[in-house]
N, CA, C and O atoms as a CHARMM CRD file, in Angstrom:
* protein
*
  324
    1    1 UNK  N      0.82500  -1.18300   0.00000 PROA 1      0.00000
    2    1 UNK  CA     0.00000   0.00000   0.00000 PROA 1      0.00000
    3    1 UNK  C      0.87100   1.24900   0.00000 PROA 1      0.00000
    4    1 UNK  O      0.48300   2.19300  -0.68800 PROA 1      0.00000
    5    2 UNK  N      1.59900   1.32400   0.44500 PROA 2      0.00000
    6    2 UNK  CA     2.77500   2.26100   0.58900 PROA 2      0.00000
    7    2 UNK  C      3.25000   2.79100  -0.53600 PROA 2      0.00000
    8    2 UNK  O      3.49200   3.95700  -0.84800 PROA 2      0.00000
    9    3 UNK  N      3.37900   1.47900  -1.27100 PROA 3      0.00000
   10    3 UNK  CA     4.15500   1.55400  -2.90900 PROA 3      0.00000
   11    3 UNK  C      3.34500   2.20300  -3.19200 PROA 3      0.00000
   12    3 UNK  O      3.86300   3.31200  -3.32400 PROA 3      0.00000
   13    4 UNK  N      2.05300   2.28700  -3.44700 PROA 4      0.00000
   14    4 UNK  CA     1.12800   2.75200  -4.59100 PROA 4      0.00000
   15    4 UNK  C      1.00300   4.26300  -3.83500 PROA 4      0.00000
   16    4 UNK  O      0.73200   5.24000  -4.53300 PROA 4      0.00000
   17    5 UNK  N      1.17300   4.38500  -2.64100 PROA 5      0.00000
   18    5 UNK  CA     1.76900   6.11900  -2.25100 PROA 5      0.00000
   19    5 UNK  C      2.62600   6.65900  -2.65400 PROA 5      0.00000
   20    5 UNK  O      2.46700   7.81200  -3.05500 PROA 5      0.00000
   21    6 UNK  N      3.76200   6.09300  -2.70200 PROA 6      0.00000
   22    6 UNK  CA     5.04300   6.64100  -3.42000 PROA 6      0.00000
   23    6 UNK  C      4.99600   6.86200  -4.13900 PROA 6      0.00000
   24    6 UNK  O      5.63900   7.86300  -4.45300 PROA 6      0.00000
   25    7 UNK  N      3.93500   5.95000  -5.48800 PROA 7      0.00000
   26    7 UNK  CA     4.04500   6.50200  -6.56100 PROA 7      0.00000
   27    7 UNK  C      2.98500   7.45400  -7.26100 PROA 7      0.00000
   28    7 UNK  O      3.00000   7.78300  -8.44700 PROA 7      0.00000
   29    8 UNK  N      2.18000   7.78300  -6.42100 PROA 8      0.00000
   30    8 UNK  CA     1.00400   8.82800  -6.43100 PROA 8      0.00000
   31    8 UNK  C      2.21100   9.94600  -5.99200 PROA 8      0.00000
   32    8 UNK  O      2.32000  10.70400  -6.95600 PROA 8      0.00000
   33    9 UNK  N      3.10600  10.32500  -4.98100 PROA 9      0.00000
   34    9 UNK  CA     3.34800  11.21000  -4.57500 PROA 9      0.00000
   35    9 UNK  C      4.79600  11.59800  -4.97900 PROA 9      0.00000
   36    9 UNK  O      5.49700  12.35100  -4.30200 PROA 9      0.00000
   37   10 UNK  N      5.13000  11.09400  -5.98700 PROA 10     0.00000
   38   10 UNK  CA     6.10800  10.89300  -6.53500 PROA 10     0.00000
   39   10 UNK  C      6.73700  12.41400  -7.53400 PROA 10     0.00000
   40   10 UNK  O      7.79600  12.84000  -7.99500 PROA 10     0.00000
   41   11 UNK  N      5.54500  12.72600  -7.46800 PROA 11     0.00000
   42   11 UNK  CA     5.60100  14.29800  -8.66400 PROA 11     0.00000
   43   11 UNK  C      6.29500  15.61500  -7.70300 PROA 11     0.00000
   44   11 UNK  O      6.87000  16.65700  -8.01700 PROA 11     0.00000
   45   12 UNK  N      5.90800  14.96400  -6.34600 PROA 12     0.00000
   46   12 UNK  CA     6.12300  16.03200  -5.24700 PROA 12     0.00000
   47   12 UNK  C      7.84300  16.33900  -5.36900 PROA 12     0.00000
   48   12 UNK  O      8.61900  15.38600  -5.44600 PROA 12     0.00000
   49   13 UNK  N      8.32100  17.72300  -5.37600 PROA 13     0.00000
   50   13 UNK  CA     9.89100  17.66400  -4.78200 PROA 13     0.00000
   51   13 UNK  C     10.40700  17.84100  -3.57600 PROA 13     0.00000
   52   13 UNK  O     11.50300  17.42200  -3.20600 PROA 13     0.00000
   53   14 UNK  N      9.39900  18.65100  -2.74900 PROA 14     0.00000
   54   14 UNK  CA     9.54100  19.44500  -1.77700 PROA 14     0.00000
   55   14 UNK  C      9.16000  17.79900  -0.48200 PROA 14     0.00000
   56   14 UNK  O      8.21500  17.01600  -0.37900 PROA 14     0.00000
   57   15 UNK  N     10.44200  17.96400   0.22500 PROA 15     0.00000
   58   15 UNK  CA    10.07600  16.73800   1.33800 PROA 15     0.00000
   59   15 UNK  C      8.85500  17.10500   2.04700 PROA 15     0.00000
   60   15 UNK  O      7.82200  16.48400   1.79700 PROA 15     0.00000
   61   16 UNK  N      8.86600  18.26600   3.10200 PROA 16     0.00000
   62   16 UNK  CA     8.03000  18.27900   3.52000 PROA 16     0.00000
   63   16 UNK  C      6.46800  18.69800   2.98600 PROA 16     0.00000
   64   16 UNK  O      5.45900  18.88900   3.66600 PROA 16     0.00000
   65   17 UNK  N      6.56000  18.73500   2.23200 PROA 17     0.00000
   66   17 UNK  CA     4.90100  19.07400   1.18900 PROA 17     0.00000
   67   17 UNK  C      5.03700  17.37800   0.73400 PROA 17     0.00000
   68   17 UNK  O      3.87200  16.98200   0.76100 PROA 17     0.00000
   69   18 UNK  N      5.90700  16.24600   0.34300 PROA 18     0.00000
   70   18 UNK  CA     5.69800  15.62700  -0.17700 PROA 18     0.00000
   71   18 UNK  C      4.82100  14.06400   1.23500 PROA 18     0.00000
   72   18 UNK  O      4.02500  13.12800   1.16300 PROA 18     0.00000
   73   19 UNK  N      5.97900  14.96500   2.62900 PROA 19     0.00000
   74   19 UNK  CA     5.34400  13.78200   3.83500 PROA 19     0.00000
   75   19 UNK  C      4.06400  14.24400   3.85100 PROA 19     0.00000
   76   19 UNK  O      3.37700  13.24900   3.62200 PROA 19     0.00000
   77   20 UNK  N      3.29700  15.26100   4.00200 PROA 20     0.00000
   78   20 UNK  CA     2.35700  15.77000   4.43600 PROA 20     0.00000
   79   20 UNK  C      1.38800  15.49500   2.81700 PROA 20     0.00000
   80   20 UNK  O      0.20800  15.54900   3.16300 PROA 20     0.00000
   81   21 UNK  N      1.42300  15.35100   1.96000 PROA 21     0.00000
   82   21 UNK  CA     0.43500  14.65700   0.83200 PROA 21     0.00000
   83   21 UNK  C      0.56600  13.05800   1.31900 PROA 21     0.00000
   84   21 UNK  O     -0.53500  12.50900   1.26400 PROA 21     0.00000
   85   22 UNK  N      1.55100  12.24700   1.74400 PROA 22     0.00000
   86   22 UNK  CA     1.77400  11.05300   1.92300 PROA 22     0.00000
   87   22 UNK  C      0.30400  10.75000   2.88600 PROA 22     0.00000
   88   22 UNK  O     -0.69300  10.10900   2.55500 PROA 22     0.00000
   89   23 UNK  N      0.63300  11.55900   4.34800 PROA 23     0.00000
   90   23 UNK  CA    -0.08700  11.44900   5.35200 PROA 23     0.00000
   91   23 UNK  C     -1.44200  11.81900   5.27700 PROA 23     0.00000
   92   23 UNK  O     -2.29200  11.56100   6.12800 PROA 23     0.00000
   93   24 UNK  N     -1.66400  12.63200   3.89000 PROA 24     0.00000
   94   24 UNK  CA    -2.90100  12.84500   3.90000 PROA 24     0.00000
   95   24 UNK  C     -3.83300  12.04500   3.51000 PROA 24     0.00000
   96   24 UNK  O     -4.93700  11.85700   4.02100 PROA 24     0.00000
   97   25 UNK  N     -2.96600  11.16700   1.79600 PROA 25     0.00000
   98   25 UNK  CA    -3.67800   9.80400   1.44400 PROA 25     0.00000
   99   25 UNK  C     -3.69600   8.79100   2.17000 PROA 25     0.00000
  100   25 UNK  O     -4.51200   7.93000   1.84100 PROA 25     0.00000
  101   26 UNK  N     -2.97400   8.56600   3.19000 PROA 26     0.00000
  102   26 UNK  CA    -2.86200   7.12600   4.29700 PROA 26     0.00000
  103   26 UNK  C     -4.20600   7.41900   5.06100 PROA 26     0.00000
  104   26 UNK  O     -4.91600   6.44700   5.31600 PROA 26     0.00000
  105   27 UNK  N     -4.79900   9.21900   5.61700 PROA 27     0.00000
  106   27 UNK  CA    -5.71700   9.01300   6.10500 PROA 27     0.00000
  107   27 UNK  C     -7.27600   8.82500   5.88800 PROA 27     0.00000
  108   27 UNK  O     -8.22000   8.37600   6.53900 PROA 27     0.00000
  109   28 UNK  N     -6.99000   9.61100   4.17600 PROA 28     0.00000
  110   28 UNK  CA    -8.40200   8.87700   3.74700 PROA 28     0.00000
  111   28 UNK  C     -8.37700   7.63400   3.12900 PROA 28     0.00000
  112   28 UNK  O     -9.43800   7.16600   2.71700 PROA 28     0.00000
  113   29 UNK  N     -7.36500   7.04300   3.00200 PROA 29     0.00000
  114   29 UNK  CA    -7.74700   5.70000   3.26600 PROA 29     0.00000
  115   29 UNK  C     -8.05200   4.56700   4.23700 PROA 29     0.00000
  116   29 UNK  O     -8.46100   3.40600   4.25900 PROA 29     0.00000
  117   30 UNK  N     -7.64000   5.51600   5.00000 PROA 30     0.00000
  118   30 UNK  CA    -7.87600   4.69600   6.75300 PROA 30     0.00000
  119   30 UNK  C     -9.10500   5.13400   7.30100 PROA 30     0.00000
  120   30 UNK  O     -9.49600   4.78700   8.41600 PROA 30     0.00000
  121   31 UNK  N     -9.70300   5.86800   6.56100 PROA 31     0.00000
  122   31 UNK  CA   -10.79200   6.27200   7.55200 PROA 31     0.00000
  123   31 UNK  C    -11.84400   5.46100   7.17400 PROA 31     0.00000
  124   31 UNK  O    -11.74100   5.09200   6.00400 PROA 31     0.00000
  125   32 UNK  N    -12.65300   5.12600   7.65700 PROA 32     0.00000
  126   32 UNK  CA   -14.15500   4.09900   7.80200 PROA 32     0.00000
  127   32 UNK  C    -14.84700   4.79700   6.71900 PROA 32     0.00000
  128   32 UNK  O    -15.00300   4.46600   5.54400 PROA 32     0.00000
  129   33 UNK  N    -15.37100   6.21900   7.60300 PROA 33     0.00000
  130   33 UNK  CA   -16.32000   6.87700   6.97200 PROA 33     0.00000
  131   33 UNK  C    -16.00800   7.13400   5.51600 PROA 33     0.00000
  132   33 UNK  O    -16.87100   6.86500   4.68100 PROA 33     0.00000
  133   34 UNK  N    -14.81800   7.64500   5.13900 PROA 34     0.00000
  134   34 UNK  CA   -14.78900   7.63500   3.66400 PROA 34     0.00000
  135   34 UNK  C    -14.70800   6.35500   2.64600 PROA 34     0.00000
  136   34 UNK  O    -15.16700   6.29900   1.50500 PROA 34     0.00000
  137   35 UNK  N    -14.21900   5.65500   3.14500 PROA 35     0.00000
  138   35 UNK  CA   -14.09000   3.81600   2.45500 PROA 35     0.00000
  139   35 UNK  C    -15.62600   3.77900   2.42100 PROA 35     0.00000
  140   35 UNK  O    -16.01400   3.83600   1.25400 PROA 35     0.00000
  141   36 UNK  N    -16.70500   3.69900   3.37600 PROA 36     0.00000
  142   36 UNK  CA   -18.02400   3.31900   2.79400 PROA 36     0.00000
  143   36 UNK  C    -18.74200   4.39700   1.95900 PROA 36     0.00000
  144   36 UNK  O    -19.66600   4.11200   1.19800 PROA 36     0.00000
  145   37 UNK  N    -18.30100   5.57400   2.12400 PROA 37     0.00000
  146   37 UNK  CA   -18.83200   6.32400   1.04100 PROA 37     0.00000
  147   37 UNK  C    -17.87700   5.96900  -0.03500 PROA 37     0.00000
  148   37 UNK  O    -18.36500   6.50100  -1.03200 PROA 37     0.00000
  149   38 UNK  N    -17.33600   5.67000  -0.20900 PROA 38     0.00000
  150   38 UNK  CA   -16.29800   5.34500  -1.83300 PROA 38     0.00000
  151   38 UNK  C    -16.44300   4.31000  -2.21000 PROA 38     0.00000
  152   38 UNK  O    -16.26300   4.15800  -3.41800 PROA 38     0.00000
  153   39 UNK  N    -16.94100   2.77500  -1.16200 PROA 39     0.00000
  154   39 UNK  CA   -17.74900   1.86100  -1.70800 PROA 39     0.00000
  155   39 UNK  C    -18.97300   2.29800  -2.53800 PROA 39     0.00000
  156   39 UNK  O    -19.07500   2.24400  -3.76300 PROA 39     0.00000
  157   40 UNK  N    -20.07000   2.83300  -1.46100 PROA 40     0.00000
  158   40 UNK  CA   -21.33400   3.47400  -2.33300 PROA 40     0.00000
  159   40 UNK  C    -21.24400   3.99400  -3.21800 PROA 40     0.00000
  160   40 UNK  O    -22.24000   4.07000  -3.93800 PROA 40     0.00000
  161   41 UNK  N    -20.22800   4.50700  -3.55100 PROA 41     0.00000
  162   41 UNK  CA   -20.03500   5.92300  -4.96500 PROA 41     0.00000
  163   41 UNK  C    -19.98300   4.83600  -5.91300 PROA 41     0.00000
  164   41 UNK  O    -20.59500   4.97700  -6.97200 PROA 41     0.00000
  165   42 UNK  N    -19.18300   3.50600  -5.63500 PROA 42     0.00000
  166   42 UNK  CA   -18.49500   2.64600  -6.44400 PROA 42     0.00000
  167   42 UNK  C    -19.73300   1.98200  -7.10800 PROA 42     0.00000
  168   42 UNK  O    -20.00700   1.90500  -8.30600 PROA 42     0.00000
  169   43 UNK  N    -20.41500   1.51700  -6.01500 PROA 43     0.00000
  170   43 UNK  CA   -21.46000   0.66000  -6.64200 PROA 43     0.00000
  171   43 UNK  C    -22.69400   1.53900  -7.25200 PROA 43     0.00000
  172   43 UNK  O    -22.98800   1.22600  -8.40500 PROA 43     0.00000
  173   44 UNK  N    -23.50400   2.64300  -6.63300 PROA 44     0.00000
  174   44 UNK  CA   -23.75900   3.15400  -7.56700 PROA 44     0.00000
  175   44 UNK  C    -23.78700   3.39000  -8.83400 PROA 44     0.00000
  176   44 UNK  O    -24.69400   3.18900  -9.64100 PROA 44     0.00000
  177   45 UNK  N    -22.37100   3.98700  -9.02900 PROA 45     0.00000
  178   45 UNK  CA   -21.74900   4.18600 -10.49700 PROA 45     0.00000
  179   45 UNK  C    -21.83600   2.94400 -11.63700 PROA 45     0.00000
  180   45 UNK  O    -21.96300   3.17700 -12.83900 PROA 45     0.00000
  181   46 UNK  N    -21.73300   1.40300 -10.98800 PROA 46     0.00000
  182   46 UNK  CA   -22.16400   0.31200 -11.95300 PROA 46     0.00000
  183   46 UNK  C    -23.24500   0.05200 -12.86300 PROA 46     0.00000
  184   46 UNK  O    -24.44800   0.11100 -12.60900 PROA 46     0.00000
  185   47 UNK  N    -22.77500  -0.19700 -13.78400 PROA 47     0.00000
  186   47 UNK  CA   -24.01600  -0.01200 -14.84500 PROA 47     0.00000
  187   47 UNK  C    -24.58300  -1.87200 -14.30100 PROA 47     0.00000
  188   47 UNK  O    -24.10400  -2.96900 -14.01500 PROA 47     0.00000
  189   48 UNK  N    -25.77900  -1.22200 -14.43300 PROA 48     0.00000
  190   48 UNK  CA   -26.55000  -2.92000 -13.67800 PROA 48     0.00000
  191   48 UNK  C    -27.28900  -3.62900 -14.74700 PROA 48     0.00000
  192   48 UNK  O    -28.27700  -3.06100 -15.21100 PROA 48     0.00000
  193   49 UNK  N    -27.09600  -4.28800 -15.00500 PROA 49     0.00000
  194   49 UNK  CA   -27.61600  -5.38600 -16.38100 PROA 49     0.00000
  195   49 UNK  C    -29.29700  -5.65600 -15.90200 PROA 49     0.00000
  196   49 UNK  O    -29.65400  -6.07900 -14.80200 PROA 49     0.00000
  197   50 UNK  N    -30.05600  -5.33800 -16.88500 PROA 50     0.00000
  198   50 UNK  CA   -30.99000  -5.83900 -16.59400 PROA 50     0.00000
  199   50 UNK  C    -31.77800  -6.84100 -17.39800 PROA 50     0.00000
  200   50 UNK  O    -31.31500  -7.23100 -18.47000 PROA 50     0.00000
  201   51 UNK  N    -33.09800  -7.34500 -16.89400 PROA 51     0.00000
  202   51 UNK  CA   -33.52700  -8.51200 -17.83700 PROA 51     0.00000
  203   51 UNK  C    -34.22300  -8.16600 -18.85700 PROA 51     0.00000
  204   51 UNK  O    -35.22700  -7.45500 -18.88400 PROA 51     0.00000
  205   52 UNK  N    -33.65800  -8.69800 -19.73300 PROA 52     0.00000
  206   52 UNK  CA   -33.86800  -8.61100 -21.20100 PROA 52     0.00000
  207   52 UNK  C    -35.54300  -9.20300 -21.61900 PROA 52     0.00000
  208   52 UNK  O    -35.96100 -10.01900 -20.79800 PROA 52     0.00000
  209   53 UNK  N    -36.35500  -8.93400 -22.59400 PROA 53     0.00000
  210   53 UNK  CA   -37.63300  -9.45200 -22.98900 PROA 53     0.00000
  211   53 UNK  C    -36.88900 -10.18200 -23.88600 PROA 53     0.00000
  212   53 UNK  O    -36.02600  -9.94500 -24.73200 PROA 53     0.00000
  213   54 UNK  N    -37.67300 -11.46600 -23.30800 PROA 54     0.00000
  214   54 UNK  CA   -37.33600 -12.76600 -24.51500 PROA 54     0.00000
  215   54 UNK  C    -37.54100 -12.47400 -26.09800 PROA 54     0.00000
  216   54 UNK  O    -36.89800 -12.82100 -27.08900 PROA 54     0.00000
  217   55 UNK  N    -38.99400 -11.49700 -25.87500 PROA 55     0.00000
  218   55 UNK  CA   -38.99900 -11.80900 -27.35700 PROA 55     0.00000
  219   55 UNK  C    -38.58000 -10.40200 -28.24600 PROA 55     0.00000
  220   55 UNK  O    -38.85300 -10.08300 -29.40300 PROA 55     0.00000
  221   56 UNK  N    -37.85000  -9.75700 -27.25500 PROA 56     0.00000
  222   56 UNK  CA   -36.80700  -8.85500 -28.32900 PROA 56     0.00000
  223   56 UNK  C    -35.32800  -9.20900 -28.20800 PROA 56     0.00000
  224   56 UNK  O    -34.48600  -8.49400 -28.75200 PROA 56     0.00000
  225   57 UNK  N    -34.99600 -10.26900 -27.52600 PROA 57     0.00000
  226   57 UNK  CA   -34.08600 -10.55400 -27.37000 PROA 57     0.00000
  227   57 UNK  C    -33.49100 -11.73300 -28.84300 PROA 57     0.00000
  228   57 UNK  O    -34.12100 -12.65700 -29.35900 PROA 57     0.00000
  229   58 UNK  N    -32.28200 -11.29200 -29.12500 PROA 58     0.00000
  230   58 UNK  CA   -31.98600 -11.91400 -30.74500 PROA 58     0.00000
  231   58 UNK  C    -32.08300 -13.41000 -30.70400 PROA 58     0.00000
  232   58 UNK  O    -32.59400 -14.20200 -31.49600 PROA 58     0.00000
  233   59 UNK  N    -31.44000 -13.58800 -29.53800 PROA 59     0.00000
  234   59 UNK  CA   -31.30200 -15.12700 -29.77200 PROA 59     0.00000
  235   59 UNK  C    -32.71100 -15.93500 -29.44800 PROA 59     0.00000
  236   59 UNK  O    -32.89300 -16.77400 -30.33000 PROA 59     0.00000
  237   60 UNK  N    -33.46000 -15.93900 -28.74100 PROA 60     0.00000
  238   60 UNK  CA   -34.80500 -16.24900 -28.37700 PROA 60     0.00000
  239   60 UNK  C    -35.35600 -15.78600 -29.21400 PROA 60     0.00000
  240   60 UNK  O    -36.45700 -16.33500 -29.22900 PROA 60     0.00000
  241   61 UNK  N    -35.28000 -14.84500 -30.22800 PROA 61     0.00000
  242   61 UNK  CA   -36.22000 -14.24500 -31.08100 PROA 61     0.00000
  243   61 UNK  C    -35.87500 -14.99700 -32.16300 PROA 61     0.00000
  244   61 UNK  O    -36.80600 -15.15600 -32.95100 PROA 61     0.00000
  245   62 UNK  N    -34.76600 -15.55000 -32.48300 PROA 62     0.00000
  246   62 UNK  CA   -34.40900 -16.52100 -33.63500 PROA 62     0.00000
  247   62 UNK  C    -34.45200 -18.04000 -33.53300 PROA 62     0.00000
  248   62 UNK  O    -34.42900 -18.73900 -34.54500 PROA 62     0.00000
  249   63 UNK  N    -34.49900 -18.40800 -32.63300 PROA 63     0.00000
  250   63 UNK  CA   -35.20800 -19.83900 -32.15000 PROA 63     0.00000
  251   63 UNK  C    -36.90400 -19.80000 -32.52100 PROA 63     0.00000
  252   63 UNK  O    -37.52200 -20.66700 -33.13800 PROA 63     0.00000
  253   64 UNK  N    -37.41200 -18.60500 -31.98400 PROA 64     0.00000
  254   64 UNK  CA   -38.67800 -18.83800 -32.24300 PROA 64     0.00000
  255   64 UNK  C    -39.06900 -19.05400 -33.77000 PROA 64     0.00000
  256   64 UNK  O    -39.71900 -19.99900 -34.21600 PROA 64     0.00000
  257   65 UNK  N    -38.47100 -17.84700 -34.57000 PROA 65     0.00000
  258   65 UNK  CA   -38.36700 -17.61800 -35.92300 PROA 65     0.00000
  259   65 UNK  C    -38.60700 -19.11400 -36.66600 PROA 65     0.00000
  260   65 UNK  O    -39.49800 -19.51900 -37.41300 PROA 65     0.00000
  261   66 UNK  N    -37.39600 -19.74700 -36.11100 PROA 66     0.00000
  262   66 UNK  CA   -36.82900 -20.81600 -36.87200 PROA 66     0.00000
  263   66 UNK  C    -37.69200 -21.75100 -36.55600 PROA 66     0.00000
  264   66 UNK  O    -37.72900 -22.67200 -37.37100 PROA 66     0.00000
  265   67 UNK  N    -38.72300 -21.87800 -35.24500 PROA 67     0.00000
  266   67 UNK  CA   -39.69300 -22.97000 -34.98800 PROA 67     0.00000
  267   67 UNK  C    -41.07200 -22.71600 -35.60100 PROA 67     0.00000
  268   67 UNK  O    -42.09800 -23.39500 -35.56100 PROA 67     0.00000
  269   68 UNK  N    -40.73600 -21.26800 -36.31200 PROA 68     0.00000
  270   68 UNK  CA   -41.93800 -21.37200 -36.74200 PROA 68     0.00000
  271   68 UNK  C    -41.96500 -21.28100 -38.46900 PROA 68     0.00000
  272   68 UNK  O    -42.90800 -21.19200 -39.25500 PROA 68     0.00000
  273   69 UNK  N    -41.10700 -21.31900 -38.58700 PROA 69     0.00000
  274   69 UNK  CA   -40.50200 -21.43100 -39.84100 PROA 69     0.00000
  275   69 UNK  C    -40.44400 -23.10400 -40.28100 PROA 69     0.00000
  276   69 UNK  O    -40.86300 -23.63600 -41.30900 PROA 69     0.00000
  277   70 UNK  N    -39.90000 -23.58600 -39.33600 PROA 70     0.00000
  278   70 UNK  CA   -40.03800 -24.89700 -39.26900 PROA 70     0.00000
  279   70 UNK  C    -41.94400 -25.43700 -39.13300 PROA 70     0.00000
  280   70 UNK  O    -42.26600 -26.42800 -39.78800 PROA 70     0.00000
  281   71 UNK  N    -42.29300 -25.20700 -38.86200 PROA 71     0.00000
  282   71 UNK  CA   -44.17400 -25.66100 -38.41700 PROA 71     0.00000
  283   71 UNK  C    -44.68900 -25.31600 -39.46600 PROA 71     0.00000
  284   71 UNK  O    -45.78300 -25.82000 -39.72300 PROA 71     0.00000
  285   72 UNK  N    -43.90800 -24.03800 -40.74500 PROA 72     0.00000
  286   72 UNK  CA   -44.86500 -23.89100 -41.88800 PROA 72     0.00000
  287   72 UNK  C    -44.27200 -24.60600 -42.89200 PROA 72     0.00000
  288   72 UNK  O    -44.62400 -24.42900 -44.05800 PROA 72     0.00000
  289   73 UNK  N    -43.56800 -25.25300 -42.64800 PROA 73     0.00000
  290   73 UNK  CA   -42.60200 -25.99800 -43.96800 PROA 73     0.00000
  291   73 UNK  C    -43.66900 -27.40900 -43.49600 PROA 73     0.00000
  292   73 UNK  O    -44.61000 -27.88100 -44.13400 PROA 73     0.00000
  293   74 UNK  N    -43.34600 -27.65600 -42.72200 PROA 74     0.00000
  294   74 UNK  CA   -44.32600 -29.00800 -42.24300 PROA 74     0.00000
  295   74 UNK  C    -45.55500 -29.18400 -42.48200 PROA 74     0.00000
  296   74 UNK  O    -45.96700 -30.25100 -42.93700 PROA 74     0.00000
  297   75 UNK  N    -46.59800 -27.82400 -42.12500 PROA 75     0.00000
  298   75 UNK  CA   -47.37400 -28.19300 -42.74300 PROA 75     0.00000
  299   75 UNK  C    -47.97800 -27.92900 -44.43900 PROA 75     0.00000
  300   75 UNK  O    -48.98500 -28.15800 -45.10900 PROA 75     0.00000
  301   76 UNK  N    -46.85200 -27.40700 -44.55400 PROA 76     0.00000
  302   76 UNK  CA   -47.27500 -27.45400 -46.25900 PROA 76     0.00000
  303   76 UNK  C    -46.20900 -28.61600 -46.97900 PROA 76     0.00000
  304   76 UNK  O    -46.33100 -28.92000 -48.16600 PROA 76     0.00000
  305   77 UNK  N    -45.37500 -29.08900 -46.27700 PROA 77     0.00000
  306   77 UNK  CA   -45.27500 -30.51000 -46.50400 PROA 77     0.00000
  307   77 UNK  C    -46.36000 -31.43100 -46.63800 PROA 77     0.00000
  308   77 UNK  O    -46.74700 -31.91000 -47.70400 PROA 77     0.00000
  309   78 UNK  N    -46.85500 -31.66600 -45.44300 PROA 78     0.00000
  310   78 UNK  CA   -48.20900 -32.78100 -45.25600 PROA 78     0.00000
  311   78 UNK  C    -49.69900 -32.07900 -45.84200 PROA 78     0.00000
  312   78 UNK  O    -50.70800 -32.78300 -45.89500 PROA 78     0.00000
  313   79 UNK  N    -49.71700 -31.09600 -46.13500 PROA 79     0.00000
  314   79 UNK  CA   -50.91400 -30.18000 -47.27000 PROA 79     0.00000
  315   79 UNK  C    -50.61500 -31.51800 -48.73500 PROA 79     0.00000
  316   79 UNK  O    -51.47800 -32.11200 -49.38100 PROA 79     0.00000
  317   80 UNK  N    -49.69900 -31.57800 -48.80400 PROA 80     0.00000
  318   80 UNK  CA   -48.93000 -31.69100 -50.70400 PROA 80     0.00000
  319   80 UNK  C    -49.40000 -33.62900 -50.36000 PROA 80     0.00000
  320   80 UNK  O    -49.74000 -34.18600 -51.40400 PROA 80     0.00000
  321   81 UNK  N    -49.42000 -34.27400 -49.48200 PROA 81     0.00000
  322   81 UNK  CA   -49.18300 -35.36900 -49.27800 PROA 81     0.00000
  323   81 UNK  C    -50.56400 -35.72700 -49.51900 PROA 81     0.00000
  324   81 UNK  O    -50.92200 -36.90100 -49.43000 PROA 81     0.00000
């Protein structure tokens, strides 16, 4: 965890401006209260998949197609017979 400070704070030249950015990211990451608000922000922000209608959906919509495509070949098969 450290590493990934160093190299966030890495742009800094000045030591003491660079301990005092160090200490500042160690504490919002240590703090409770901000970790569950930065969870929430997190999940929020997810785009959430939702359920699809079968019958606009391509693949279910082309099964059906094809079964019914299939049922008119059949019966104008057995029409001819």
């Amino acid at each position: 965890m450290s590493t990934r400070i160093e190299v966030r704070t890495s742009w800094v030249k000045n030591k003491s401006q660079k301990a005092f950015v160090h200490s500042k990211i160690e504490v919002v990451q240590n703090f409770s209260l901000i970790q569950k608000n930065l969870s929430k922000s997190e999940a929020a922000s997810k785009h959430l998949m939702k359920r699809r209608n079968p019958e606009a959906c391509a693949i279910t919509g082309g099964k059906r197609v094809k079964k019914e495509r299939k049922e008119i070949r059949k019966s104008r098969h057995t029409s001819f017979t």
